[in-house]
Backbone as JSON Lines, residues from 0, in Angstrom:
{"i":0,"aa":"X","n":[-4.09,24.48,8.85],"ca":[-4.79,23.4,9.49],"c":[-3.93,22.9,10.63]}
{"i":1,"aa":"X","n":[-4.55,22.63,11.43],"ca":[-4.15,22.4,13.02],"c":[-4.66,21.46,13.95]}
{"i":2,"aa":"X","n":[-3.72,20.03,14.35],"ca":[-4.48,19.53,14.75],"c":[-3.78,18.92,16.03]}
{"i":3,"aa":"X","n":[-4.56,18.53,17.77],"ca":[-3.63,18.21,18.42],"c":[-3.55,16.43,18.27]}
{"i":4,"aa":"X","n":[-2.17,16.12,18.18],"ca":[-2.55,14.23,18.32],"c":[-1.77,13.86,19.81]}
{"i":5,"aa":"X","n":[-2.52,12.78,19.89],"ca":[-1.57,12.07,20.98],"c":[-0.21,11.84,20.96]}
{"i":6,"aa":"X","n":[1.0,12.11,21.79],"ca":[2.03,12.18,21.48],"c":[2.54,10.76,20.76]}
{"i":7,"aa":"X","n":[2.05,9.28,21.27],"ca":[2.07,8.21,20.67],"c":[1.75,8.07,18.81]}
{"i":8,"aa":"X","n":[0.97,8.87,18.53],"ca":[0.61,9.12,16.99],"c":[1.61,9.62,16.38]}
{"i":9,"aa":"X","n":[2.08,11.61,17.19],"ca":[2.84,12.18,16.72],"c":[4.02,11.25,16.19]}
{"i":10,"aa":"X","n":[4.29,10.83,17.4],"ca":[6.11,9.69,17.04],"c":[6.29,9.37,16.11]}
{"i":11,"aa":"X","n":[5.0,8.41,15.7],"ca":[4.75,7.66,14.52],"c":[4.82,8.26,13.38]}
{"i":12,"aa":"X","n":[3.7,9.58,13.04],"ca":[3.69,9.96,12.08],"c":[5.32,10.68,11.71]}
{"i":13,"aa":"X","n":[5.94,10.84,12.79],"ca":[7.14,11.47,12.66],"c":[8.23,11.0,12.13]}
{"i":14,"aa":"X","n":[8.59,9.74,12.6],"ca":[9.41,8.76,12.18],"c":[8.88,8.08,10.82]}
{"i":15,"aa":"X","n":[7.54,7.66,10.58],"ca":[7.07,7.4,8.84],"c":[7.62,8.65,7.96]}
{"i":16,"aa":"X","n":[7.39,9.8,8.47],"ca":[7.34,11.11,7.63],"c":[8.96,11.13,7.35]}
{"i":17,"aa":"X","n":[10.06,11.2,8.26],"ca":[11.29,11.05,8.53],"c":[11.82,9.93,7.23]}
{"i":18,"aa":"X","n":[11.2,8.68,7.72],"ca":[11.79,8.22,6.77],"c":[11.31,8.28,5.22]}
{"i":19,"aa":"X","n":[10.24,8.76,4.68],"ca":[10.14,8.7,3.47],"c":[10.91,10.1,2.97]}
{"i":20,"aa":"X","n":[11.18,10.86,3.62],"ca":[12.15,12.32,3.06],"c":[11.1,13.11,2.96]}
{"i":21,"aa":"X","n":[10.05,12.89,3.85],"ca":[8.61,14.61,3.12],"c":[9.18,15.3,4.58]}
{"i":22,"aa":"X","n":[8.34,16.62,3.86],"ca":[7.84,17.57,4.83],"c":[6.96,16.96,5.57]}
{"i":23,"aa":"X","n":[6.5,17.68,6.79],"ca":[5.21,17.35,7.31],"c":[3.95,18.0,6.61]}
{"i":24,"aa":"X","n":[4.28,18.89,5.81],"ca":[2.91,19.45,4.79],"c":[3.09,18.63,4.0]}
{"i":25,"aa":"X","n":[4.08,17.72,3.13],"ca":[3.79,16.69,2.05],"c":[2.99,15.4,2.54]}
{"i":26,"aa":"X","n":[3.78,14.96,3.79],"ca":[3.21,13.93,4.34],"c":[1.66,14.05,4.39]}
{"i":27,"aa":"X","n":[1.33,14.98,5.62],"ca":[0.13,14.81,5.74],"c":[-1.06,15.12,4.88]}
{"i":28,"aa":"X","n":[-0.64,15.61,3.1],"ca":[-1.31,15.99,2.57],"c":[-1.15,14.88,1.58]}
{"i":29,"aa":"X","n":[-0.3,14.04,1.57],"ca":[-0.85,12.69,0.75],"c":[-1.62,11.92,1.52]}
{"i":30,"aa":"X","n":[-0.99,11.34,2.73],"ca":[-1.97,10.67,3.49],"c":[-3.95,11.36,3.77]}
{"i":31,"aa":"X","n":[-3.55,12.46,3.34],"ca":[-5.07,13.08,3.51],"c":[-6.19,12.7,2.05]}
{"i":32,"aa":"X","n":[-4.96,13.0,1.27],"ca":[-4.96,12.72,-0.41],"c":[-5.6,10.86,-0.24]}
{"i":33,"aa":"X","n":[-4.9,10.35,-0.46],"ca":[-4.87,8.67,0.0],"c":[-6.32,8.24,0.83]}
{"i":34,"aa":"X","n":[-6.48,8.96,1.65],"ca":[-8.38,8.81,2.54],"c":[-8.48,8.98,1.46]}
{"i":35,"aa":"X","n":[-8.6,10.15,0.75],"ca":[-10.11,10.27,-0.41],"c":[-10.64,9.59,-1.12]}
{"i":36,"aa":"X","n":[-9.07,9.27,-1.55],"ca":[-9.23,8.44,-2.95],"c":[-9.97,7.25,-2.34]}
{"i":37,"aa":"X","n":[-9.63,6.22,-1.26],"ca":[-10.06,5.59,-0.99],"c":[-11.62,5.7,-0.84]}
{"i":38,"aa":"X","n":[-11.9,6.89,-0.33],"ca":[-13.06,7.06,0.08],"c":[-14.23,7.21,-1.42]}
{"i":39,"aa":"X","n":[-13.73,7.57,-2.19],"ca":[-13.83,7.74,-3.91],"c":[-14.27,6.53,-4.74]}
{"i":40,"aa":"X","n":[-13.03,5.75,-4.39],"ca":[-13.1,4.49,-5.02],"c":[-14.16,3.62,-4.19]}
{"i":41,"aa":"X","n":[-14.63,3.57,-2.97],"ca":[-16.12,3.08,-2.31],"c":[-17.04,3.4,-3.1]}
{"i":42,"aa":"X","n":[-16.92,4.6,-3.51],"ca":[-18.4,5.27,-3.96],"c":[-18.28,5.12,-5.41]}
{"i":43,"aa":"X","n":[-17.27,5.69,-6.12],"ca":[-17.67,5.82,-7.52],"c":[-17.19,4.43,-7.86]}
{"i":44,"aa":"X","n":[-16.25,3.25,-7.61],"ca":[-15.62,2.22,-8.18],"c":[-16.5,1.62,-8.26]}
{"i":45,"aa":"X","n":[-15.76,0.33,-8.7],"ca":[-16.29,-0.83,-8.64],"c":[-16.2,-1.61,-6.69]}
{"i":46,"aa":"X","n":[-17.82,-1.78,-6.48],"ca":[-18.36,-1.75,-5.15],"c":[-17.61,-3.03,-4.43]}
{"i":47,"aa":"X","n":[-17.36,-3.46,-3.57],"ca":[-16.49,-4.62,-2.95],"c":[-17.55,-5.36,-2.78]}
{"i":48,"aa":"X","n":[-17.73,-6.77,-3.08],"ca":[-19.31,-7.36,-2.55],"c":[-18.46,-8.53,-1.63]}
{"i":49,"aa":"X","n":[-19.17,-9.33,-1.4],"ca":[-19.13,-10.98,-0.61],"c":[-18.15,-11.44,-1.26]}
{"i":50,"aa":"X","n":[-18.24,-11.39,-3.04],"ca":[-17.44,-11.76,-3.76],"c":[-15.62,-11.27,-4.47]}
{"i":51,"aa":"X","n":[-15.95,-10.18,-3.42],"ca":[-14.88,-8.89,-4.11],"c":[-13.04,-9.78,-3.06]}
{"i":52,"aa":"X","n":[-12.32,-9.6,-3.23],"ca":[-11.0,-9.68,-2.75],"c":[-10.47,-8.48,-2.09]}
{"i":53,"aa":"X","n":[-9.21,-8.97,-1.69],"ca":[-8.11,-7.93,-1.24],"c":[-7.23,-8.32,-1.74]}
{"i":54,"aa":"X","n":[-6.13,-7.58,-2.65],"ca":[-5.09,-7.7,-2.5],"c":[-3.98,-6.9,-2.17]}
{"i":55,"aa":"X","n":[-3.28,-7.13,-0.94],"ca":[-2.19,-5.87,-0.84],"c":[-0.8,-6.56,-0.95]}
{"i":56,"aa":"X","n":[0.03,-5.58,-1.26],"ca":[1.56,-6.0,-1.13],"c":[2.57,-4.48,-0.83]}
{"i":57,"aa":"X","n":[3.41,-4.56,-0.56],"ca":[4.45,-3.42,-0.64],"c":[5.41,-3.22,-1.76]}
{"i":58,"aa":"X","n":[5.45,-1.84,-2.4],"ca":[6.41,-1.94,-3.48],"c":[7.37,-0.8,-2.92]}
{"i":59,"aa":"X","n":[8.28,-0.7,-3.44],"ca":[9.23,0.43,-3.33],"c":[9.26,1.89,-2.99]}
{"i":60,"aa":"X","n":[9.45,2.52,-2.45],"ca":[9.26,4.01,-2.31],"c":[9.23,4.57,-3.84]}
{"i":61,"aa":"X","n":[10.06,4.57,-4.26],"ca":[11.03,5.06,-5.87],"c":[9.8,4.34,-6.63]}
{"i":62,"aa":"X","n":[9.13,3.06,-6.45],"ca":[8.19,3.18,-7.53],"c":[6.76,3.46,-7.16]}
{"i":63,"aa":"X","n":[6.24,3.67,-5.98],"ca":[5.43,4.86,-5.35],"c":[5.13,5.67,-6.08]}
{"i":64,"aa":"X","n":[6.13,6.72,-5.77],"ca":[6.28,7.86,-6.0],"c":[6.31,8.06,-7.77]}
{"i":65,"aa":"X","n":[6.98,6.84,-8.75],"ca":[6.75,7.07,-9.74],"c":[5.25,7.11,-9.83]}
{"i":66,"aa":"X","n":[4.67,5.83,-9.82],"ca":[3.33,5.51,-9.85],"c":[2.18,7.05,-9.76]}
{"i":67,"aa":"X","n":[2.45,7.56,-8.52],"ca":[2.04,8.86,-7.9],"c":[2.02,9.89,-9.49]}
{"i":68,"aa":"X","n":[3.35,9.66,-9.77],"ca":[3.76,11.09,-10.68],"c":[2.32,10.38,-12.23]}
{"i":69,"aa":"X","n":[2.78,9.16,-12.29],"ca":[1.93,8.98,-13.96],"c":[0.5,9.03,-13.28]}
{"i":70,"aa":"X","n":[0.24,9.04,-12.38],"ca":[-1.15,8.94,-12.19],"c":[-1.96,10.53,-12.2]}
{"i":71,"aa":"X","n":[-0.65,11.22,-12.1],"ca":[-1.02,12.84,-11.5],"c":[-1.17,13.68,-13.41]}
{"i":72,"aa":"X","n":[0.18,13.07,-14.11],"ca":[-0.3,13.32,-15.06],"c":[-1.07,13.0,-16.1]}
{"i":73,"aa":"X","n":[-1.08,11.44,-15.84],"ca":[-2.76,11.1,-16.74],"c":[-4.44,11.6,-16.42]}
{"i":74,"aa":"X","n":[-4.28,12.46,-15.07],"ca":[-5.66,13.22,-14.38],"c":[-5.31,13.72,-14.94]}
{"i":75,"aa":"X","n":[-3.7,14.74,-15.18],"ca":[-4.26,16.27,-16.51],"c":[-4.47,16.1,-17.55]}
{"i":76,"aa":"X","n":[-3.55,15.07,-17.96],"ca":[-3.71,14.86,-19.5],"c":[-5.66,14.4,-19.54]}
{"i":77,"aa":"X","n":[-6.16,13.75,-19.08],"ca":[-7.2,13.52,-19.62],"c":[-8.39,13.86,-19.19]}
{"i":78,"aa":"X","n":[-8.46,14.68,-17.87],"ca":[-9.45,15.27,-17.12],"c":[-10.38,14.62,-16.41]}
{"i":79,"aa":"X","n":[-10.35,13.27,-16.57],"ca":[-10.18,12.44,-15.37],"c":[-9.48,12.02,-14.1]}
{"i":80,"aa":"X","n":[-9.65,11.84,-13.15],"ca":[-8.78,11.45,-11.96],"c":[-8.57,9.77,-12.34]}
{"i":81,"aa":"X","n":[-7.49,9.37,-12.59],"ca":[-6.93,8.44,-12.57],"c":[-6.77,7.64,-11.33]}
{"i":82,"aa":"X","n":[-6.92,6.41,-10.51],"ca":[-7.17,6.47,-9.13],"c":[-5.84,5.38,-9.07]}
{"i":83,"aa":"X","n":[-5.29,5.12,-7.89],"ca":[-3.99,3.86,-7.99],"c":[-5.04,2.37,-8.2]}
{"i":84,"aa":"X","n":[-5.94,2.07,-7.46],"ca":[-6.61,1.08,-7.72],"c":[-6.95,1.13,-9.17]}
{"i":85,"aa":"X","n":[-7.34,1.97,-9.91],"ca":[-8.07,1.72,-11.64],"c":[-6.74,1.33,-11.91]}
{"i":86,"aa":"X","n":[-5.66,2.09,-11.84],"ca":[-4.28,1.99,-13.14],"c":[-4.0,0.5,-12.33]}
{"i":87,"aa":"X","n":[-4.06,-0.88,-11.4],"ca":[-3.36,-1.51,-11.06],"c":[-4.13,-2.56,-11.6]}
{"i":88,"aa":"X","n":[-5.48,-2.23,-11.22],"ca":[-6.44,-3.2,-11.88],"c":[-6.64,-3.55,-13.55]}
{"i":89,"aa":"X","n":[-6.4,-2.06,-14.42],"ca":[-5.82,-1.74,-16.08],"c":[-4.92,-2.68,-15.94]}
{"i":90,"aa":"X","n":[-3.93,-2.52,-15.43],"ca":[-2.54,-3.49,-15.08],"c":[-2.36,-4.93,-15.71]}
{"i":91,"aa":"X","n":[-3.56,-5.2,-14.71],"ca":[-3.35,-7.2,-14.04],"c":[-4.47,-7.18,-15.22]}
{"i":92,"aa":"X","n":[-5.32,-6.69,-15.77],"ca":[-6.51,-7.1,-16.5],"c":[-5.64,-7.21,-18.2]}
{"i":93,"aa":"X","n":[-4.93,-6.1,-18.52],"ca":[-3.96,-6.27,-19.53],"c":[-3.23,-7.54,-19.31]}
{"i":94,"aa":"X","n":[-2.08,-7.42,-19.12],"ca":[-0.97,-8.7,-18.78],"c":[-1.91,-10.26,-18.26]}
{"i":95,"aa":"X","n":[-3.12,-10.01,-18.03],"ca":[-3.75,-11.3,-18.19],"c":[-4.24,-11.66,-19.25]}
{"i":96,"aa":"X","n":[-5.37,-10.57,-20.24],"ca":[-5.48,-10.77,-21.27],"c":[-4.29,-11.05,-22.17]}
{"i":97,"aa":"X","n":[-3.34,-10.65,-22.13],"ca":[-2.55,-10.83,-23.01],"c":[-1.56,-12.26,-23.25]}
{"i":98,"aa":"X","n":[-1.83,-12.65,-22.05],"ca":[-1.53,-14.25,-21.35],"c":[-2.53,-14.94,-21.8]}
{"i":99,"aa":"X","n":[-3.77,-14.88,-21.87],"ca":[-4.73,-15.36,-22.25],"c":[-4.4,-15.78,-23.59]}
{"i":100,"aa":"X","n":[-4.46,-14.4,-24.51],"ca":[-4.27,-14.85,-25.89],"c":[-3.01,-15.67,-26.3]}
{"i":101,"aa":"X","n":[-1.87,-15.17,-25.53],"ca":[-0.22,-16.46,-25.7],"c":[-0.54,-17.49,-25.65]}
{"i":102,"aa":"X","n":[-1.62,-18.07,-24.72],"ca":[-2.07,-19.07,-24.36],"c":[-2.73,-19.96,-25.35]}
{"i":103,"aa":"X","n":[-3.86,-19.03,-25.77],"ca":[-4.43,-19.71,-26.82],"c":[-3.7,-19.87,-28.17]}
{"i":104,"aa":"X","n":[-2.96,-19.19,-28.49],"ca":[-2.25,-19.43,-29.48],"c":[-1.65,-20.29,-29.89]}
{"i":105,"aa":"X","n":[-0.89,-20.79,-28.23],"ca":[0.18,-21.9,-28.22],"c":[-0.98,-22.96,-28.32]}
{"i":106,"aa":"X","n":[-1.92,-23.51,-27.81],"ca":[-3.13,-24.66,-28.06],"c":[-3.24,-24.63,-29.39]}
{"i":107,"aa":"X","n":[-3.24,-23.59,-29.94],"ca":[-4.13,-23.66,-31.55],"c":[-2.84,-24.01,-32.64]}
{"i":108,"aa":"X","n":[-1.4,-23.75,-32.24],"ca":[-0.18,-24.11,-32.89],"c":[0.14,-25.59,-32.99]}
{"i":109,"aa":"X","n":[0.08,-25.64,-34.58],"ca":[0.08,-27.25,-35.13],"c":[1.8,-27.85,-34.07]}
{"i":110,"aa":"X","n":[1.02,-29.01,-34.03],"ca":[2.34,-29.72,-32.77],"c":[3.17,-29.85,-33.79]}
């Protein structure tokens, strides 16, 4: 695959690619990877409405790349595609429920 970019792009993608330590076949085949999913999670997820949010933040390269690896093997292990949005949203929906119930517990604990 072959593609020409503007030399202004190239730079960019060059110096991102540079610094995370890929190839240019790793790079551009996660970032290609990364559209899909996105494009995936439009269609098959849960739909963004009026009511839907954003939330972004930056985490670590090192936990990226972990993230990347459990996500790659919970698609084999279970023959599902595991997506980064499902496992983050599993995430915050756990550790809230589970706050939830600490919560109630401590209310319902004789003073």
């Amino acid at each position: 695959m072959c593609a020409q970019l503007p030399i202004d792009l190239h730079e960019r993608v060059s110096e991102e690619r540079e610094r995370l330590g890929q190839t240019t076949s790793e790079y551009i085949t996660n970032l290609i990877q990364e559209y899909y999913d996105m494009i995936e999670n439009q269609k098959g997820g849960i739909q963004m409405t009026e009511k839907g949010r954003t939330m972004a933040f930056q985490i670590p390269e090192e936990l990226f790349q972990r993230i990347k690896r459990h996500l790659e093997r919970e698609t084999l292990r279970s023959g599902k595609k595991l997506t980064q949005r499902d496992f983050v949203l599993n995430l915050i929906t756990q550790a809230l429920d589970e706050a939830d119930a600490e919560n109630t517990a401590e209310q319902n604990a004789p003073h």
